[in-house]
matplotlib code that plots the C-alpha trace (Angstrom):
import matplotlib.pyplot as plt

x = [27.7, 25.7, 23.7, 20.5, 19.7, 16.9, 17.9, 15.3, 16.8, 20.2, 21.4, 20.8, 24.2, 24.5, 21.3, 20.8, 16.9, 14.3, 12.5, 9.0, 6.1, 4.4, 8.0, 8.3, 4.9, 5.1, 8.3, 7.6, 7.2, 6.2, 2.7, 3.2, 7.1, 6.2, 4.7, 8.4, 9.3, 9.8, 12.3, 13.6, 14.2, 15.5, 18.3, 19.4, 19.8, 21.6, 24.2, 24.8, 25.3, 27.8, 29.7, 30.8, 31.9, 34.6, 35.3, 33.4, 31.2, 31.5, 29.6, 28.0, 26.7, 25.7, 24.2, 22.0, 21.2, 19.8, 18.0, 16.4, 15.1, 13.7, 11.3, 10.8, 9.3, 7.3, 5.7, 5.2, 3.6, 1.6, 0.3, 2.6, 4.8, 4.5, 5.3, 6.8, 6.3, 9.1, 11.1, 10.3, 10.3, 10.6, 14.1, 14.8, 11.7, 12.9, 16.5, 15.6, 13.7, 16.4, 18.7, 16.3, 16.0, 19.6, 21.4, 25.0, 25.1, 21.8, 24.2, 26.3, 24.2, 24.4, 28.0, 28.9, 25.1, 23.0, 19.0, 19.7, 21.2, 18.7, 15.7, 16.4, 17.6, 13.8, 12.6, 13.6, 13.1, 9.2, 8.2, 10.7, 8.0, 5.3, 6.3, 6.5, 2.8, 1.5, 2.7, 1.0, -2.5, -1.6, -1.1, -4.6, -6.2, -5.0, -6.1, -9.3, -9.4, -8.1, -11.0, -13.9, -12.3, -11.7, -15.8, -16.7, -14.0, -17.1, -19.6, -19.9, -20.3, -19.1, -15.9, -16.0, -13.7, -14.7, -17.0, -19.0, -19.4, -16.5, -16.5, -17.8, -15.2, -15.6, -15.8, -13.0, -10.9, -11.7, -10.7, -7.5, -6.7, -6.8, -4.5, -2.1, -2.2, -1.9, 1.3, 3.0, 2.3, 3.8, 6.6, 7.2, 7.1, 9.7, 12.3, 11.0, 12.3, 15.9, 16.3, 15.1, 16.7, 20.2, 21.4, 21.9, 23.4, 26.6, 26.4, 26.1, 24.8, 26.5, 30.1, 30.3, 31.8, 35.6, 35.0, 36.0, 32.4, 31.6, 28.9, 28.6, 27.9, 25.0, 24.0, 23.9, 22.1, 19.2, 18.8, 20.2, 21.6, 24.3, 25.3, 24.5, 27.5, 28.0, 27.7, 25.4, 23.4, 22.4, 21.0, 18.8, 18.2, 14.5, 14.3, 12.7, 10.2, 9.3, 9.6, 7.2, 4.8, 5.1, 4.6, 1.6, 0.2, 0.0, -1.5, -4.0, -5.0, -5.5, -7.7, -9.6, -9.9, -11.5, -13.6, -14.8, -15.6, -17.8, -19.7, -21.0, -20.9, -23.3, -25.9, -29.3, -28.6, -25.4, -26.5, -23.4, -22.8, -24.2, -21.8, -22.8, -24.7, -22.0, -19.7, -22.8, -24.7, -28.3, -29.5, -31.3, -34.1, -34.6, -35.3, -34.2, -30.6, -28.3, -25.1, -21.5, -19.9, -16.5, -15.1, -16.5, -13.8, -11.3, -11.7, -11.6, -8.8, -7.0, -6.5, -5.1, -2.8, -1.8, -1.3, 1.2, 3.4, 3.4, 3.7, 6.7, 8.5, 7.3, 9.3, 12.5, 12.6, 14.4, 17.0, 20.6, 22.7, 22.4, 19.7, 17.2, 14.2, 12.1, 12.3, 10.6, 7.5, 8.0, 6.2, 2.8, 2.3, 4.3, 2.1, -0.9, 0.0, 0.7, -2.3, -4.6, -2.7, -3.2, -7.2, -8.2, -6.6, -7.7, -11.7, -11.2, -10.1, -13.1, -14.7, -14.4, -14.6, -18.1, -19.1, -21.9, -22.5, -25.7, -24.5, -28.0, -27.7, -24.1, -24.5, -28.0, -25.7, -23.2, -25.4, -26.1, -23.9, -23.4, -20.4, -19.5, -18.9, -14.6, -15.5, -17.7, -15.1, -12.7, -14.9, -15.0, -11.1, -11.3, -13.1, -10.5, -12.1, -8.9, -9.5, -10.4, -13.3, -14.5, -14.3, -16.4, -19.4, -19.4, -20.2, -22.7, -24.4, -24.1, -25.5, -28.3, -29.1, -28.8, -31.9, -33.7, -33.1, -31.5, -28.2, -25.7, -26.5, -30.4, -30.1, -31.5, -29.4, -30.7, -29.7, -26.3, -25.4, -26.9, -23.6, -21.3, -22.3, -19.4, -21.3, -22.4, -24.9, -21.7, -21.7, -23.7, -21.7, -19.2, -21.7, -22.7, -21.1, -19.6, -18.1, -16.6, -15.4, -14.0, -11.8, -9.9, -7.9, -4.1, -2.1, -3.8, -7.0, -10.3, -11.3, -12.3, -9.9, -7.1, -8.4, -8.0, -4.5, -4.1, -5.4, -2.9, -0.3, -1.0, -1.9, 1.9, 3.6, 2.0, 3.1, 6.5, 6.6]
y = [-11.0, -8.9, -10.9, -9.7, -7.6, -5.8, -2.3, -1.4, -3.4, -1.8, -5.9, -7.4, -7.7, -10.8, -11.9, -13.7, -13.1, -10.9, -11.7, -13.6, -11.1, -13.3, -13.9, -10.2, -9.0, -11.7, -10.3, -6.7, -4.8, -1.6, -1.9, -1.7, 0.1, 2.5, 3.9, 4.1, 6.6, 9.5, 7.7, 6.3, 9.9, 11.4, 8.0, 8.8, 12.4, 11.9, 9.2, 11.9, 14.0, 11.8, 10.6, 14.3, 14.9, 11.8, 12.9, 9.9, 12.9, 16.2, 18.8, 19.3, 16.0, 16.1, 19.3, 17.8, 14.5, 16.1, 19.0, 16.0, 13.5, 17.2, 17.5, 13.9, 13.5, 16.9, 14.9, 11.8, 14.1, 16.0, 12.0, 12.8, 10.1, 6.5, 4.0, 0.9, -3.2, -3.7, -1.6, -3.7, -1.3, 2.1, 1.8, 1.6, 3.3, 6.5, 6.5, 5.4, 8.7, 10.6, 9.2, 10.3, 13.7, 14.5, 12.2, 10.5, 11.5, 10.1, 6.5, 7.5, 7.7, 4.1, 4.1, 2.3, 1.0, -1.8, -2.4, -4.3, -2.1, 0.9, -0.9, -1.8, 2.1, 2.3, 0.4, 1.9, 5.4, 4.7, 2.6, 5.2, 8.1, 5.5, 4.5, 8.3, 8.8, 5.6, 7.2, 10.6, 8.8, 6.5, 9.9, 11.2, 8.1, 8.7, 12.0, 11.0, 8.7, 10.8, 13.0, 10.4, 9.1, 12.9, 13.5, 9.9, 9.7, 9.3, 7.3, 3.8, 0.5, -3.0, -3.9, -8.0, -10.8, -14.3, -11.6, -11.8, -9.1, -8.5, -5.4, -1.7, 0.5, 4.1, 4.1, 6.4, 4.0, 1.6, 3.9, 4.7, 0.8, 1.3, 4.3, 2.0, -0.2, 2.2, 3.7, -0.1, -0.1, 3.8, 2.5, -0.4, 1.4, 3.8, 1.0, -0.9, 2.7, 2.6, -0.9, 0.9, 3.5, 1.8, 2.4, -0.5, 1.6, 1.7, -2.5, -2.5, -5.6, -8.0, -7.4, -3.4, -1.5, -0.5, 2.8, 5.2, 6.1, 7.9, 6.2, 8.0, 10.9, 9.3, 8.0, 11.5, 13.2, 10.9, 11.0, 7.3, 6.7, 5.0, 2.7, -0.9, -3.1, -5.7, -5.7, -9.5, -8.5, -4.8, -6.1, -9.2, -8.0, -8.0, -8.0, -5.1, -5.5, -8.2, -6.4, -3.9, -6.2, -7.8, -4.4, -4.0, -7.2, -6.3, -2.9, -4.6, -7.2, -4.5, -2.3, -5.6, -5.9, -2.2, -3.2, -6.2, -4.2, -1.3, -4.1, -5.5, -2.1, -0.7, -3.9, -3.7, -6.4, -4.1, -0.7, 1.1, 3.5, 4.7, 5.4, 8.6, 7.2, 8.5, 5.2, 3.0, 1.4, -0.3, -3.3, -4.1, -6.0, -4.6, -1.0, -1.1, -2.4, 0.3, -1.6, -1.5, -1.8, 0.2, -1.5, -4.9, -4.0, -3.0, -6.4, -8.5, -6.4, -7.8, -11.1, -9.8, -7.8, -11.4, -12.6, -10.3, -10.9, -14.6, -14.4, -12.2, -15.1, -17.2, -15.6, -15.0, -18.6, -20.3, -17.2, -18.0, -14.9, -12.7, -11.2, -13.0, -12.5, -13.4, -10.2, -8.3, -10.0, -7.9, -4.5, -5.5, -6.4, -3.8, -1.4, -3.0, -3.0, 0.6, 1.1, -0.7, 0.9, 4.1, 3.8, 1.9, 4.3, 7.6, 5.9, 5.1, 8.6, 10.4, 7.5, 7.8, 11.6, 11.5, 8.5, 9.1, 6.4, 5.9, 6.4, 4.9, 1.6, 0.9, 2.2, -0.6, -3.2, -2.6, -3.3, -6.9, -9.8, -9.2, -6.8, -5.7, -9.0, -8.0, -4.9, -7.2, -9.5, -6.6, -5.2, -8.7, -8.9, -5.3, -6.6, -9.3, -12.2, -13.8, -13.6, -17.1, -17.2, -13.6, -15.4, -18.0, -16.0, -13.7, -16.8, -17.9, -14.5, -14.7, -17.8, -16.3, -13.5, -15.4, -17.3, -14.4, -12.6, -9.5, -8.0, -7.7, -4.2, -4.8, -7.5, -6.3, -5.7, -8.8, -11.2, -10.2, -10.7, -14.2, -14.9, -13.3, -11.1, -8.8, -6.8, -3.7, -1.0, 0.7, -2.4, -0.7, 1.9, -1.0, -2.2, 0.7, 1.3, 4.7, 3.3, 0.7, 3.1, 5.3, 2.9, 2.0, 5.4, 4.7, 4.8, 2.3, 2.3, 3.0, 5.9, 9.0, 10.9, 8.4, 8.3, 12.5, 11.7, 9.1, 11.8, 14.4, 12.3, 10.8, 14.1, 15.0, 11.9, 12.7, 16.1, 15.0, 12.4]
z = [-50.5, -48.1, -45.4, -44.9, -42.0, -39.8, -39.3, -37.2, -34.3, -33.1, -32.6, -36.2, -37.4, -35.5, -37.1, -40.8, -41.2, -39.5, -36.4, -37.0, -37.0, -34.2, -31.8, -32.3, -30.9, -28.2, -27.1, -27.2, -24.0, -25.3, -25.2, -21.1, -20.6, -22.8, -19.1, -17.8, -20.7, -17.7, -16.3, -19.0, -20.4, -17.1, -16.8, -20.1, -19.4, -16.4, -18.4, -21.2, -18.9, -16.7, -20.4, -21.3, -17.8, -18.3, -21.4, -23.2, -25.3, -26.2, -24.7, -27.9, -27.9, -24.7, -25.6, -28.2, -26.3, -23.6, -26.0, -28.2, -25.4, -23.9, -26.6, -27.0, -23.6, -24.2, -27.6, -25.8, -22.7, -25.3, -27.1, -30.1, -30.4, -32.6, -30.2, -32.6, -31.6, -34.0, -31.9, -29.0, -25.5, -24.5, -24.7, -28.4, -28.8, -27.6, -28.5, -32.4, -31.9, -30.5, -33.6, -35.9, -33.9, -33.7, -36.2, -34.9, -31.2, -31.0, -31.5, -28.9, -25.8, -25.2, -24.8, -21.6, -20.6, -22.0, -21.4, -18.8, -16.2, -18.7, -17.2, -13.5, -13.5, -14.6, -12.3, -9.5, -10.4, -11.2, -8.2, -5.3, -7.0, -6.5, -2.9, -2.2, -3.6, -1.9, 1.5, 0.9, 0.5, 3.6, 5.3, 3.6, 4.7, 8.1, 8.6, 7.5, 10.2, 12.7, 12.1, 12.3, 15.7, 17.0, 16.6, 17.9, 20.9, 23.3, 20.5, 22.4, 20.2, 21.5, 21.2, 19.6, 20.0, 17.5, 16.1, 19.5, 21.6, 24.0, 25.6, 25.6, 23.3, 22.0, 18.5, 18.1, 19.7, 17.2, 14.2, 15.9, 15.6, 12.0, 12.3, 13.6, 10.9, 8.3, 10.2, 10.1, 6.4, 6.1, 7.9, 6.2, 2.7, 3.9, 4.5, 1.7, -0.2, 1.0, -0.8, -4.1, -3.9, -4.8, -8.9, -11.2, -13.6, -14.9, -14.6, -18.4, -19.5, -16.5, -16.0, -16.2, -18.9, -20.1, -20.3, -17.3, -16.4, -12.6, -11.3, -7.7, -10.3, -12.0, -8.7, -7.5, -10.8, -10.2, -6.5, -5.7, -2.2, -4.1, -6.9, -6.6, -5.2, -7.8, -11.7, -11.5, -9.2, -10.2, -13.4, -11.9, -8.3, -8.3, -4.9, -4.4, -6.4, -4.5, -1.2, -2.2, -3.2, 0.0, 1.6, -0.3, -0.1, 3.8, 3.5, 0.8, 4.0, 6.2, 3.9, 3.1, 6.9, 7.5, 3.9, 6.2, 8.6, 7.0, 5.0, 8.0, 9.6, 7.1, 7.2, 8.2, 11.1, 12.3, 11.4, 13.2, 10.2, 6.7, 4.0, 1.6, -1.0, -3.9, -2.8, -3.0, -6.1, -5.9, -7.3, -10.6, -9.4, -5.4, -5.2, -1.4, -1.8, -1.4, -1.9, -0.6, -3.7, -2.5, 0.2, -1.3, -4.3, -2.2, -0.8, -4.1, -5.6, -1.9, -4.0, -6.9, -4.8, -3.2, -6.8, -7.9, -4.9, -5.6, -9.5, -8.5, -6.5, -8.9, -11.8, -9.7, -7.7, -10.7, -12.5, -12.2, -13.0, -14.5, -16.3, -18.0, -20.0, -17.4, -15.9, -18.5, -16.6, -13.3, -14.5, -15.0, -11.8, -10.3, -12.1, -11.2, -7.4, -7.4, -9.0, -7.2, -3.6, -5.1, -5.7, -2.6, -0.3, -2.0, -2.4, 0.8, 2.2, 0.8, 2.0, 5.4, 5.8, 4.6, 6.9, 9.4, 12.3, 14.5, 18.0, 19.7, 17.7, 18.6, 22.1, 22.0, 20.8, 23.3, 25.9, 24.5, 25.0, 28.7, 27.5, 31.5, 32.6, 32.6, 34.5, 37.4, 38.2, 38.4, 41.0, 42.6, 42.6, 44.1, 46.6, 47.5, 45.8, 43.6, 40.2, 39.2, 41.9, 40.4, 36.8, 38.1, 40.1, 37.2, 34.8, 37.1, 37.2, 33.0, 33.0, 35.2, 32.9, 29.1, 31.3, 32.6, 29.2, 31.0, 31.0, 34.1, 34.6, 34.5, 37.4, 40.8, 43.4, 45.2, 42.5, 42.2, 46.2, 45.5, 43.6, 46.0, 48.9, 48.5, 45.8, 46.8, 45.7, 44.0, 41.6, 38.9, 38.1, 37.2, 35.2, 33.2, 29.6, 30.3, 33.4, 31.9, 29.3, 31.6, 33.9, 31.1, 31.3, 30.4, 27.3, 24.3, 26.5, 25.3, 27.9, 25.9, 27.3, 26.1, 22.7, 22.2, 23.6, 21.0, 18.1, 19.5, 19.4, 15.4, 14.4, 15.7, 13.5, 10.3, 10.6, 10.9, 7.8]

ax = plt.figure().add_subplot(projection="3d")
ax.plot(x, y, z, "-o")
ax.set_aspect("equal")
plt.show()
């Protein structure tokens, strides 16, 4: 008696009935893999090709392998291709196509693999070309930056501490903080890459295979540093998937940090800087409201960012070896991550090269808030008064001028020697914003000519990445 069977599935002979129509769907992957289907292609090339070198195929069939996924990747490329639920993920999509393509050696090109190690190999092909993209628009963003800080190196705004005014900076000075940033999160992505860039395949489904496969070959057809280690962990690692979320997830706070910044930036009650009104929207009911609507995103898409990271711990914390279905979980928000990186830093490129700022209200507001008050007990500890007594005329004088309603710098001469008669007529040029600006002249300091040092030198690393 013959036992019924699905043929569409390359595992039914183990199975007495068909999958339910529902289980099936709710299992099936393809509906999101199917994006993988580059990679998928180019592993499967490179393992047809690695088989006929040991002998495993013929060169004919390798021949015809690699000729057949060719013009199946040019159909799927081209939106000619039936993608199949039944067939459950790009996997068997593709090679149930190539069978039907090429007939019998179709069959063979799973010799020695399984989906497990097929998809991990996947994995890590896709997101190294996404880590590589995600650092070119961290560079763009950069450059961008670079820019905005090289024509406002001497624009003066006040720098803020507790989101009070601290001290006179130059705005360029600021934007090179961001710089900074961005470089850490360049940097981290590059290492993060070195993790990925290790091969799962050959691991089969957990043990490795009999057959005399050469997987430094394979590793070195697709560009791997090297094959993974150990059979077990090649096909569960997920680690770095969760490493590059992490990565992201820290690059996502920073961009929702600058997004912080240009929303309050671009208020009425700030008024440091207008964004172009192409990265604005308006309001339905106020004809005045000329929104933010960009960086306000970038700062809600922060939190699903967050979420992917933790719904990737989440679905690792409780695996034992070696693969389990779990893991068919991970792409969705590994795909969403990249996707989201990739849109908030190229938005916020063009972004920021079309940004104008209004030097005279940041320069006003940096004279508010008593922002020389560091640079008048320097003078004081110039003078030989030790720092702690400076700290506490200067507070007195403060105290003296949130009373009067005047600034330090707008206090007669008089007045100040009542605090401390070591102060001198040469105490205004202390208290003056660009002479506060420009004693802080060493490396990381805010003087104009330290931040054009700063540009030189940025505009050097990104030239060598």
């Amino acid at each position: 008696m013959t036992e019924p069977s699905n043929p569409a599935k390359p595992w039914a002979g183990r199975f007495n009935e068909p999958t339910d129509a529902f289980v099936e769907a709710f299992t099936a992957s393809v509906d999101f893999d199917r994006r993988l289907y580059r990679e998928d292609i180019a592993g499967s090339i490179a393992h047809a090709t690695m088989l006929a070198r040991q002998g495993i195929l013929s060169a004919a069939e390798r021949d015809a392998i690699v000729a057949g996924l060719t013009r199946i990747r040019e159909r799927i490329d081209a939106g000619d291709f039936a993608w199949s639920i039944p067939l459950e993920d790009v996997h068997m999509n593709i090679e149930a196509a190539l069978t039907a393509e090429i007939g019998e050696a179709g069959k063979k090109l799973h010799t020695g693999r399984s989906r497990n190690d097929q998809v991990a190999t996947d994995v890590r092909l896709w997101l190294r070309g996404e880590i590589d993209e995600i650092r070119d628009r961290i560079a763009q963003f950069q450059a961008a930056l670079i820019g905005l800080a090289e024509r406002e190196a001497e624009t003066l705004m006040p720098g803020f501490t507790h989101l009070q005014v601290a001290q006179p900076v130059t705005f360029g000075h600021h934007l090179m903080a961001w710089f900074e940033m961005l470089e850490r999160d360049r940097e981290r992505l590059a290492d993060c890459r070195r993790r990925v860039n290790v091969m799962p395949l050959g691991a089969a489904a957990l043990a490795g295979t009999s057959y005399p496969i050469d997987r430094a070959y394979a590793a070195e057809l697709l560009g791997f540093e090297r094959p993974a280690e150990n059979s077990l962990d090649a096909v569960s690692d997920r680690d770095f998937a969760i490493e590059f979320a992490a990565a992201a997830a820290i690059l996502m706070m920073h961009l929702s940090r600058f997004s912080e910044e240009l929303i309050l930036w671009s208020s009425a009650q700030f008024g440091f800087i207008e964004l172009a009104d192409s990265f604005c929207t308006g309001s339905s009911i106020m004809p005045q409201k000329k929104n933010p609507d960009v960086p306000e995103l970038v700062r809600g898409k922060t939190g699903r960012v967050f979420g992917h990271l933790m719904a990737l711990l989440t679905l690792m914390k409780g695996q034992p070896l070696a693969y389990n279905k779990d893991n068919q979980e991970d792409k969705e928000p590994l795909f969403d991550t990249a996707d989201n990186l990739k849109g908030a830093l190229k938005v916020f490129a063009d972004l920021v090269a079309r940004l104008t700022c209004n030097r005279e209200r940041m320069r006003a507001a940096a004279r508010q808030g008593f922002a020389t008050a560091t640079d008048l007990a320097d003078y004081l500890v110039r003078k030989g008064i030790p720092f702690r007594d400076a700290h506490e005329i200067v507070g007195k004088a403060v105290a003296f001028g949130v009373r009067e309603g005047r600034d330090l710098a707008e206090l007669r001469l008089a007045e100040l020697r009542g605090f401390s008669p070591e102060i001198g007529e040469d105490v205004f040029a202390v208290l003056s914003l660009d002479g506060s600006i420009a004693a802080r002249d060493h490396l990381g300091g805010t003087a104009p000519h330290q931040v054009r040092a700063a540009i030189a030198r940025a505009r050097a690393r990104l030239a060598q990445a």
